[in-house]
Every structure is written in structure tokens, then in C-alpha cells.
mmCIF file of the N, C-alpha and C atoms, coordinates in Angstrom:
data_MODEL
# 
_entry.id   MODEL 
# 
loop_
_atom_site.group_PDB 
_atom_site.id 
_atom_site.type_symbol 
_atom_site.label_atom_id 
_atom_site.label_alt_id 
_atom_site.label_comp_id 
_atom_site.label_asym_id 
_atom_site.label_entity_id 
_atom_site.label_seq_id 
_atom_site.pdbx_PDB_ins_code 
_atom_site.Cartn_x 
_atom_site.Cartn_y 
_atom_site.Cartn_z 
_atom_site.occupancy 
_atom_site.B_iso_or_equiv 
_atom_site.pdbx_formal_charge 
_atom_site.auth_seq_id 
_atom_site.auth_comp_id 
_atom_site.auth_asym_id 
_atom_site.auth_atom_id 
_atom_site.pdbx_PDB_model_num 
ATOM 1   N N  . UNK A 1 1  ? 202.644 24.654 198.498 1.00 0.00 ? 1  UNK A N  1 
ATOM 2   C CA . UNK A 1 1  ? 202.926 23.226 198.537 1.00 0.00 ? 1  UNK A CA 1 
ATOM 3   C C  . UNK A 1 1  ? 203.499 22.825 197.178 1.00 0.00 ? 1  UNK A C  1 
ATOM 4   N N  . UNK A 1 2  ? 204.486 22.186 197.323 1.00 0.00 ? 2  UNK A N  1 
ATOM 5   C CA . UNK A 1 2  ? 205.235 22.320 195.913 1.00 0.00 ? 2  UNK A CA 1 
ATOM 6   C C  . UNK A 1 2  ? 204.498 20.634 195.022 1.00 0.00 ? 2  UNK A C  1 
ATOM 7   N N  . UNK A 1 3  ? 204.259 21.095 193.956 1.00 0.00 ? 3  UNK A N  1 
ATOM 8   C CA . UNK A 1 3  ? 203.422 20.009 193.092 1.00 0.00 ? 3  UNK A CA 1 
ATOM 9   C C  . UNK A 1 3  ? 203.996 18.499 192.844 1.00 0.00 ? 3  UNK A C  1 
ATOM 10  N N  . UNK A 1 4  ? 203.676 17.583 192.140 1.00 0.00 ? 4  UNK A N  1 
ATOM 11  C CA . UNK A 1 4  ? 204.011 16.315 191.818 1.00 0.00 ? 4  UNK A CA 1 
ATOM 12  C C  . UNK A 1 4  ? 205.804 16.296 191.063 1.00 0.00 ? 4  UNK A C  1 
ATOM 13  N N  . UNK A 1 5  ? 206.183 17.352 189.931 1.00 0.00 ? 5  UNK A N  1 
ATOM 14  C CA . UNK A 1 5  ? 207.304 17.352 189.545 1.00 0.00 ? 5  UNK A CA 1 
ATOM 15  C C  . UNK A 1 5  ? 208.633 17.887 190.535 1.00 0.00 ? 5  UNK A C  1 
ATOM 16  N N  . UNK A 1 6  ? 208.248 18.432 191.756 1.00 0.00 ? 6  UNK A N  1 
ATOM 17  C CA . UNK A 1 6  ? 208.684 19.722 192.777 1.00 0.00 ? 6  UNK A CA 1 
ATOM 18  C C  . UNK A 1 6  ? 209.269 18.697 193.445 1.00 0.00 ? 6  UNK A C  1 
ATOM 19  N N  . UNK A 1 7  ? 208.392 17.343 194.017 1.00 0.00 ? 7  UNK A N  1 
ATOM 20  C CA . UNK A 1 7  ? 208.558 16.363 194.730 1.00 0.00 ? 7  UNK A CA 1 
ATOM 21  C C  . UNK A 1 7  ? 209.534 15.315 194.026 1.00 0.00 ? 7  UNK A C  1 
ATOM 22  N N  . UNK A 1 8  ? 209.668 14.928 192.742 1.00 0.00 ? 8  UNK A N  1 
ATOM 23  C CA . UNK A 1 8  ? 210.340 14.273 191.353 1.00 0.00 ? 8  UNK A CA 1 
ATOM 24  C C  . UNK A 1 8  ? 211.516 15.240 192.035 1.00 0.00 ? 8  UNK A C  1 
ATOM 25  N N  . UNK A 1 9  ? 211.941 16.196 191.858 1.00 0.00 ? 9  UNK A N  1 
ATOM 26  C CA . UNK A 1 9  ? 213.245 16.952 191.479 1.00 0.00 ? 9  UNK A CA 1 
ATOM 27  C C  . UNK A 1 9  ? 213.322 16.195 193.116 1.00 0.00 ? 9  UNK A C  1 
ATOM 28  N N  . UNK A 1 10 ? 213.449 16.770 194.112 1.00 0.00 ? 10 UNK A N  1 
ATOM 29  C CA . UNK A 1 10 ? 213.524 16.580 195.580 1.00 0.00 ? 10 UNK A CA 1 
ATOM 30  C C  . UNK A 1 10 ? 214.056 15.650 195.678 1.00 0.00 ? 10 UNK A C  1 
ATOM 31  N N  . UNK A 1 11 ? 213.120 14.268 195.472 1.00 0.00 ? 11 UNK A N  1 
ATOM 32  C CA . UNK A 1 11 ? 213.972 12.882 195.768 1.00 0.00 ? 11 UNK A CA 1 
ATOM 33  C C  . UNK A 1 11 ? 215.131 12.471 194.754 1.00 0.00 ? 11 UNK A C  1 
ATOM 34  N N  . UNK A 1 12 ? 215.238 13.190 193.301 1.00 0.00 ? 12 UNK A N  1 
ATOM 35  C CA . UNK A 1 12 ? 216.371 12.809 192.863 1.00 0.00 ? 12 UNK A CA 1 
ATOM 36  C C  . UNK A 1 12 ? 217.920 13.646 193.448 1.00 0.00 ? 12 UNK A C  1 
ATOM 37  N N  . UNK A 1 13 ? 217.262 14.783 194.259 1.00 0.00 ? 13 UNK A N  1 
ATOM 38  C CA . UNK A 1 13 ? 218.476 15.602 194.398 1.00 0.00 ? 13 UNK A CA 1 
ATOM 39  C C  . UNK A 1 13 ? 218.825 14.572 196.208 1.00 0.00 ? 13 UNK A C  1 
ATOM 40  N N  . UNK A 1 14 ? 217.862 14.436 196.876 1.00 0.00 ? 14 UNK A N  1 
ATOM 41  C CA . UNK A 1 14 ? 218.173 13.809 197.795 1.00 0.00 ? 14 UNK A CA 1 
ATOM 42  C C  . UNK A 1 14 ? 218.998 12.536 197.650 1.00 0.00 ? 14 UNK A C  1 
ATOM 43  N N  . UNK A 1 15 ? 218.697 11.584 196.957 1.00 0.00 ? 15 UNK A N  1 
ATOM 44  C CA . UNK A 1 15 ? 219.298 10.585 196.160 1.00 0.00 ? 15 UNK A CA 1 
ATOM 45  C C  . UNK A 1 15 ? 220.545 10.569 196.062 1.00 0.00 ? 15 UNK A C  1 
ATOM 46  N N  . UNK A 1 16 ? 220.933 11.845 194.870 1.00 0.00 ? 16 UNK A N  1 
ATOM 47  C CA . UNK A 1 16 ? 222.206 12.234 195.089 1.00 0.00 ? 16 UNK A CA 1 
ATOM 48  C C  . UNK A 1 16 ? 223.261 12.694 195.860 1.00 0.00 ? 16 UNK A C  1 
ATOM 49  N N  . UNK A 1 17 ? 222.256 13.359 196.910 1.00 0.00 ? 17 UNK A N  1 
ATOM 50  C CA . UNK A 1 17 ? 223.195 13.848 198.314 1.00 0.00 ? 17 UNK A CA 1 
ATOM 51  C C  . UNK A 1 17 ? 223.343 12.698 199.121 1.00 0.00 ? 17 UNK A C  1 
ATOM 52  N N  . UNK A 1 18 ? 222.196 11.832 199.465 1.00 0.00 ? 18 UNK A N  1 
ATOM 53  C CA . UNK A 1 18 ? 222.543 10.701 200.383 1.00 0.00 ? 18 UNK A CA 1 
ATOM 54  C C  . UNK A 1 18 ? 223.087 9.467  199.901 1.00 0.00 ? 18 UNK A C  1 
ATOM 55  N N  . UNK A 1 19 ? 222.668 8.647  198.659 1.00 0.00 ? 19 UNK A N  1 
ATOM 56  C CA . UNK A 1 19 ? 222.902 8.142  198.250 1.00 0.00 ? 19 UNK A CA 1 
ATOM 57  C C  . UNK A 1 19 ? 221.609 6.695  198.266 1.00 0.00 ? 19 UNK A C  1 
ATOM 58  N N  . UNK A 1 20 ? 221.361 5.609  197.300 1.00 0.00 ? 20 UNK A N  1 
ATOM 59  C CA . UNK A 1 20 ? 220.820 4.772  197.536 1.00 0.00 ? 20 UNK A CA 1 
ATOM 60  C C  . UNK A 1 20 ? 220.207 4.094  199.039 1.00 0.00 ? 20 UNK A C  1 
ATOM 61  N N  . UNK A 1 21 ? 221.797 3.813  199.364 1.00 0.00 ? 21 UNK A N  1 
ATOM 62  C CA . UNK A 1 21 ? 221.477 2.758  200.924 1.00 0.00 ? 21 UNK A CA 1 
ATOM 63  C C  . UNK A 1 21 ? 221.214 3.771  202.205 1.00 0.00 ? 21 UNK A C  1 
ATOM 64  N N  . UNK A 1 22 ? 221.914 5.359  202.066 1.00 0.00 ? 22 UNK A N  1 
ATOM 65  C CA . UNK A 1 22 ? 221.084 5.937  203.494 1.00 0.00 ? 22 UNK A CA 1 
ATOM 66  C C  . UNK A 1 22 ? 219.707 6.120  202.967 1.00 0.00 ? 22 UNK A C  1 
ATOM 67  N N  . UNK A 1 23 ? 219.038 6.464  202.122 1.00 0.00 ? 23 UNK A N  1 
ATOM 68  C CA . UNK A 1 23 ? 217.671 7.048  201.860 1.00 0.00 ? 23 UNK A CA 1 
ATOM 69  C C  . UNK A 1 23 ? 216.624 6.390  202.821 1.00 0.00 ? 23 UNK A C  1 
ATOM 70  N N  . UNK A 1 24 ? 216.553 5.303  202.282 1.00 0.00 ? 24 UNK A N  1 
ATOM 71  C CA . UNK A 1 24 ? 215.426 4.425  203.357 1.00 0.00 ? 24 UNK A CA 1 
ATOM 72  C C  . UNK A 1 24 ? 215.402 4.741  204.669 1.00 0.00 ? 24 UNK A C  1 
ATOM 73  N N  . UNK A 1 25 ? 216.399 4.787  205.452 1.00 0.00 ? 25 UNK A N  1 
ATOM 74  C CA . UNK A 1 25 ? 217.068 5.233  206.698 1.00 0.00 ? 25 UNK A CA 1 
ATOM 75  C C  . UNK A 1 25 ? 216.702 6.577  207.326 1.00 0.00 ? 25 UNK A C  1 
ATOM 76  N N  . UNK A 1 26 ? 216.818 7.473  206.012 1.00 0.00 ? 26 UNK A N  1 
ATOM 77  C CA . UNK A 1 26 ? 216.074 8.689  206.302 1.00 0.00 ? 26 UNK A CA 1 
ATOM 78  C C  . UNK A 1 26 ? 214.845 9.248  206.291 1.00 0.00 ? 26 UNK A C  1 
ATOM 79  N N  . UNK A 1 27 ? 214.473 7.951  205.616 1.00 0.00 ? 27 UNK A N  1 
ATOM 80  C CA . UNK A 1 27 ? 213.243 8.381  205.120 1.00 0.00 ? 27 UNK A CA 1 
ATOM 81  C C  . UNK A 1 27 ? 212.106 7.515  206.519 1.00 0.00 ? 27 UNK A C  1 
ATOM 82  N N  . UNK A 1 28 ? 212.897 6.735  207.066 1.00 0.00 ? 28 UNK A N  1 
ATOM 83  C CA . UNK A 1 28 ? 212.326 6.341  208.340 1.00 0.00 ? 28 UNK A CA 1 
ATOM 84  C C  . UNK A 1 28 ? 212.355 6.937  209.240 1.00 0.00 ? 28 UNK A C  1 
ATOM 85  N N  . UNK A 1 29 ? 213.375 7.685  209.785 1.00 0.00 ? 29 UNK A N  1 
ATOM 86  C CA . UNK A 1 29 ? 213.534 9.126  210.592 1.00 0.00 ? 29 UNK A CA 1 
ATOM 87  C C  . UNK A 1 29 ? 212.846 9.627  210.561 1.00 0.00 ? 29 UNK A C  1 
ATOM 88  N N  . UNK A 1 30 ? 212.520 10.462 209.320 1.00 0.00 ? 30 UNK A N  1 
ATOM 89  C CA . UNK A 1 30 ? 211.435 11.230 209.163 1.00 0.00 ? 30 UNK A CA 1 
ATOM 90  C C  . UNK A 1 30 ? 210.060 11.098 209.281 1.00 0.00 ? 30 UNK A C  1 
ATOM 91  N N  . UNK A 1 31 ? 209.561 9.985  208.727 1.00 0.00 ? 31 UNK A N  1 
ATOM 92  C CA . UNK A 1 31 ? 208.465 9.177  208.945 1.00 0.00 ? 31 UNK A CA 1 
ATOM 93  C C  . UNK A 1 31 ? 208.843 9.380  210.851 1.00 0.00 ? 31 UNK A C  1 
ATOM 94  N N  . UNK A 1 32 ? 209.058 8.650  211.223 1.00 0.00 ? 32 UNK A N  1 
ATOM 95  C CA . UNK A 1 32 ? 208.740 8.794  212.813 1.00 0.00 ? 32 UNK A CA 1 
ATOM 96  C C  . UNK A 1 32 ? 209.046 10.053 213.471 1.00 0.00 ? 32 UNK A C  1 
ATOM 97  N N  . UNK A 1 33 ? 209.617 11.062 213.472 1.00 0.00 ? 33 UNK A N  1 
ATOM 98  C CA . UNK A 1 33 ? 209.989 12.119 214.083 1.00 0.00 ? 33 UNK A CA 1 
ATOM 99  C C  . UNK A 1 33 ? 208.335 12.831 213.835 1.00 0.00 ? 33 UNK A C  1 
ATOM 100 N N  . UNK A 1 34 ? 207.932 12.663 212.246 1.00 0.00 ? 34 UNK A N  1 
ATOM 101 C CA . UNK A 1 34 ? 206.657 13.588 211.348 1.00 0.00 ? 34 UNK A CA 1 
ATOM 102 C C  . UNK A 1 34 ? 205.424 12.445 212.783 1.00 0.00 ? 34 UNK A C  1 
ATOM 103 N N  . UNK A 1 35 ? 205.575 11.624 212.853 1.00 0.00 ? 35 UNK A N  1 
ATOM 104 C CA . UNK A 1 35 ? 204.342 10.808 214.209 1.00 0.00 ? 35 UNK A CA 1 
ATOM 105 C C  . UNK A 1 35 ? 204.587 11.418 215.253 1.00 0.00 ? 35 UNK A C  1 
ATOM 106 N N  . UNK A 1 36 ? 205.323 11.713 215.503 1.00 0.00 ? 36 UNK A N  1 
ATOM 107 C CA . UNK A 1 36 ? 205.605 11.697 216.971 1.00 0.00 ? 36 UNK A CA 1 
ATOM 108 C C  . UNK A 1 36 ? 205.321 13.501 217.013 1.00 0.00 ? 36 UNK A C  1 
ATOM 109 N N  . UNK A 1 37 ? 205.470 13.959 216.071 1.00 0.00 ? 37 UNK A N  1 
ATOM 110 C CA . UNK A 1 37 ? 205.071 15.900 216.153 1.00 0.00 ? 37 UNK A CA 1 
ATOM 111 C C  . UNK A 1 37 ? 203.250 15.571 216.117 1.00 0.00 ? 37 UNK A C  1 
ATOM 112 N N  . UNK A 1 38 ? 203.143 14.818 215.287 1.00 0.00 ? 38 UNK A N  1 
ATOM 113 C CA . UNK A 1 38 ? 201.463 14.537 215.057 1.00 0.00 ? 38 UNK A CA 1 
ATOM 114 C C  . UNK A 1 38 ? 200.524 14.529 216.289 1.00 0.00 ? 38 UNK A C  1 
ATOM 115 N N  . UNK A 1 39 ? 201.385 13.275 217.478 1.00 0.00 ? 39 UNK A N  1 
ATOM 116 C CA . UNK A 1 39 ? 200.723 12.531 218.506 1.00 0.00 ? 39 UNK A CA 1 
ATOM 117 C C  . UNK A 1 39 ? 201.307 13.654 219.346 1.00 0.00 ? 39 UNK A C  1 
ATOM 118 N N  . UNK A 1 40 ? 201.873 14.839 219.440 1.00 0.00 ? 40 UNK A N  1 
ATOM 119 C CA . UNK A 1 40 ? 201.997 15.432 220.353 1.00 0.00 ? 40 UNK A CA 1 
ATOM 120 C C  . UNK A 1 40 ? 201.315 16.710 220.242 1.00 0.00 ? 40 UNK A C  1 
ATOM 121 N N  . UNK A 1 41 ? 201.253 17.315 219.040 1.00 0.00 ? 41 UNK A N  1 
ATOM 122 C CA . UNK A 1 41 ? 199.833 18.504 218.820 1.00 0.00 ? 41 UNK A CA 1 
ATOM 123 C C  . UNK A 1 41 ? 198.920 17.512 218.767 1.00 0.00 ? 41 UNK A C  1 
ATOM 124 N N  . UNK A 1 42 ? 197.978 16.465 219.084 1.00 0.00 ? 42 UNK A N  1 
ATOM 125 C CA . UNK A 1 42 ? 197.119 15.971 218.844 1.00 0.00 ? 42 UNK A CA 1 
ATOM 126 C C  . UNK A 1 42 ? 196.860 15.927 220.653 1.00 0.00 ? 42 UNK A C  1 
ATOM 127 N N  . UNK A 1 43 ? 197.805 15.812 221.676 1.00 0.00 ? 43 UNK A N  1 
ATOM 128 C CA . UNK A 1 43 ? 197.734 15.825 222.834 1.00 0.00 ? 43 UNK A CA 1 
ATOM 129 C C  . UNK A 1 43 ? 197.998 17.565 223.272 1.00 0.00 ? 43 UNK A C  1 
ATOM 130 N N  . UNK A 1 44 ? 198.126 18.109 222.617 1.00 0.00 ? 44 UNK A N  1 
ATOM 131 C CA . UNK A 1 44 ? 198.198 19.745 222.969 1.00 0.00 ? 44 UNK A CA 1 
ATOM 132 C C  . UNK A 1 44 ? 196.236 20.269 222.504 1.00 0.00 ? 44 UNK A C  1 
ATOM 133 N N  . UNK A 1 45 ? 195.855 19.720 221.951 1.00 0.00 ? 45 UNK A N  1 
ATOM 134 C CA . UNK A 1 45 ? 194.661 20.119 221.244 1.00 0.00 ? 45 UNK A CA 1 
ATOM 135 C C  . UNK A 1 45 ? 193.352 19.521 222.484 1.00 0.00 ? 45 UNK A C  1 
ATOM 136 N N  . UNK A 1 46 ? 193.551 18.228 222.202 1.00 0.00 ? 46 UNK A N  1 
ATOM 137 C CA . UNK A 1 46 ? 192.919 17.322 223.343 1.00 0.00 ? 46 UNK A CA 1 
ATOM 138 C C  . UNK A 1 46 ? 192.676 18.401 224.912 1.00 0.00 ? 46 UNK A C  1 
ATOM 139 N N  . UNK A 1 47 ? 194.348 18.215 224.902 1.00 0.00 ? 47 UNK A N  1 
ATOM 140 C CA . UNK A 1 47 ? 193.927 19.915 226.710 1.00 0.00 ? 47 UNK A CA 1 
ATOM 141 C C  . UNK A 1 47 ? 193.248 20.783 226.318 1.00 0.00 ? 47 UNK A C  1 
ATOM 142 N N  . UNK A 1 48 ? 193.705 21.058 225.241 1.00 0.00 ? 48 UNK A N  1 
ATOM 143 C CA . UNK A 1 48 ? 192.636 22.578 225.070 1.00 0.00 ? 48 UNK A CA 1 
ATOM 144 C C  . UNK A 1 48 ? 191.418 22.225 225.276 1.00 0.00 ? 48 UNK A C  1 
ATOM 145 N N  . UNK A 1 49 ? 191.142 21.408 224.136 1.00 0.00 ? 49 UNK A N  1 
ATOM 146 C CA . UNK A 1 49 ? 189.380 21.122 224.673 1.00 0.00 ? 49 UNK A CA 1 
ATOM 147 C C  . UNK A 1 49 ? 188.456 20.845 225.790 1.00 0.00 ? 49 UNK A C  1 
ATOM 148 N N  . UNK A 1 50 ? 190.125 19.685 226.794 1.00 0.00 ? 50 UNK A N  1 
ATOM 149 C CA . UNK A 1 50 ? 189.211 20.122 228.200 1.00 0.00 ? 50 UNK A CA 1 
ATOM 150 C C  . UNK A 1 50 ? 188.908 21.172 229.002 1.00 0.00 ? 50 UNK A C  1 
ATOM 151 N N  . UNK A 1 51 ? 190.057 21.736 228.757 1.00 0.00 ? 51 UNK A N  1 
ATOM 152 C CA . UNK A 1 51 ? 190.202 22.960 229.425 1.00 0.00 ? 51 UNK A CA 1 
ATOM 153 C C  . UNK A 1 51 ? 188.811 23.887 229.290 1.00 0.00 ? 51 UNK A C  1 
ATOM 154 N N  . UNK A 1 52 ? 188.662 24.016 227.739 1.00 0.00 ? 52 UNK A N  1 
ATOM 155 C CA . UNK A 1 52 ? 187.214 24.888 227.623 1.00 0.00 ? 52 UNK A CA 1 
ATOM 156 C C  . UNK A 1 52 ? 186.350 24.045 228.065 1.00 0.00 ? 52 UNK A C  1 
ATOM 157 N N  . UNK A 1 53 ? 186.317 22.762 228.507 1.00 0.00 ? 53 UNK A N  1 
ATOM 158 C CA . UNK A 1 53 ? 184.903 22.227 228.493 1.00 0.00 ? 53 UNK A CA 1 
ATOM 159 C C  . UNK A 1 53 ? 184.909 22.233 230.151 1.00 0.00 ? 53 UNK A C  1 
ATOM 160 N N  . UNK A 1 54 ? 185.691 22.309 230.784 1.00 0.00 ? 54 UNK A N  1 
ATOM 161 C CA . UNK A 1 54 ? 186.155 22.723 232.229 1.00 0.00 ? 54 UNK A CA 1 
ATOM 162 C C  . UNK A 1 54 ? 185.630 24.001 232.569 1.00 0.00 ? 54 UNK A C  1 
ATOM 163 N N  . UNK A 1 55 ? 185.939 25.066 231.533 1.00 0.00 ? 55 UNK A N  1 
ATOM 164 C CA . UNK A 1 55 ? 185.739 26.537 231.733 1.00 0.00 ? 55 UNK A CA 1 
ATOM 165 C C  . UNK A 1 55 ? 184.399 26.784 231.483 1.00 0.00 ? 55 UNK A C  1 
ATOM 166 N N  . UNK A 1 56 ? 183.583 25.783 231.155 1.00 0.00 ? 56 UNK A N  1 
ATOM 167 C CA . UNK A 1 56 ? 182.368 26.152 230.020 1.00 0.00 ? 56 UNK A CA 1 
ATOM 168 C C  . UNK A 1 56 ? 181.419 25.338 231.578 1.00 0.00 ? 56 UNK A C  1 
ATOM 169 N N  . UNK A 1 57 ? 181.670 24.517 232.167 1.00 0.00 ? 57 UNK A N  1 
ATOM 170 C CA . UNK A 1 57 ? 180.886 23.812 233.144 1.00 0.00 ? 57 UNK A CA 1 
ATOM 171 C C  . UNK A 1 57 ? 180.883 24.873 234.326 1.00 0.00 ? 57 UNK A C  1 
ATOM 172 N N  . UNK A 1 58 ? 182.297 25.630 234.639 1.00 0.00 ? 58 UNK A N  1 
ATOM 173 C CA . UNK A 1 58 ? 182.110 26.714 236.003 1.00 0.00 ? 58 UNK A CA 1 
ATOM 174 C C  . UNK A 1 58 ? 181.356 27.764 235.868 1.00 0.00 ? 58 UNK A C  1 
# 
């Protein structure tokens, strides 16, 4: 996991590739794409558990 300065270099190089006014933009993308992977292994996990608790009652 790359440290506090790792993250410093990152957004200035991003900065420079996107520029000021897309950043926010991307950085909202990401933010929601990073929820939506969350709420969907969080619903892959959930089955599992019924599943064993299904398998565990027969």
C-alpha cells in the first residue's frame, strides 16, 4: 500500500495528466464505480452465508 508521500506524488501527476477541471469528475467516477464493487461483494458474501446456513440446517 503505497504511503502518505506515494499518494502526494499520484495526485500531482494526475493533476497534470487531467488537469484542474476534469479531476473532480474523476474523482467522482471513481468514488461511485469503488460503491458499487463494495455493494456488490457485499451481496456475493451475504449468499454465501445463506447458503451455509441453508447447508448447515439440512
Amino acid at each position: 500500500m503505497p504511503g502518505p508521500g506515494s499518494w502526494i506524488l499520484i495526485a500531482l501527476v494526475a493533476l497534470l495528466i487531467f488537469g484542474p477541471k476534469k479531476l473532480p469528475e474523476l474523482g467522482k467516477a471513481a468514488g461511485d464505480t469503488l460503491r458499487e464493487f463494495k455493494n456488490a461483494t457485499k451481496g456475493l458474501a451475504s449468499d454465501d452465508e445463506k447458503d451455509k446456513k441453508e447447508n448447515a440446517d439440512q
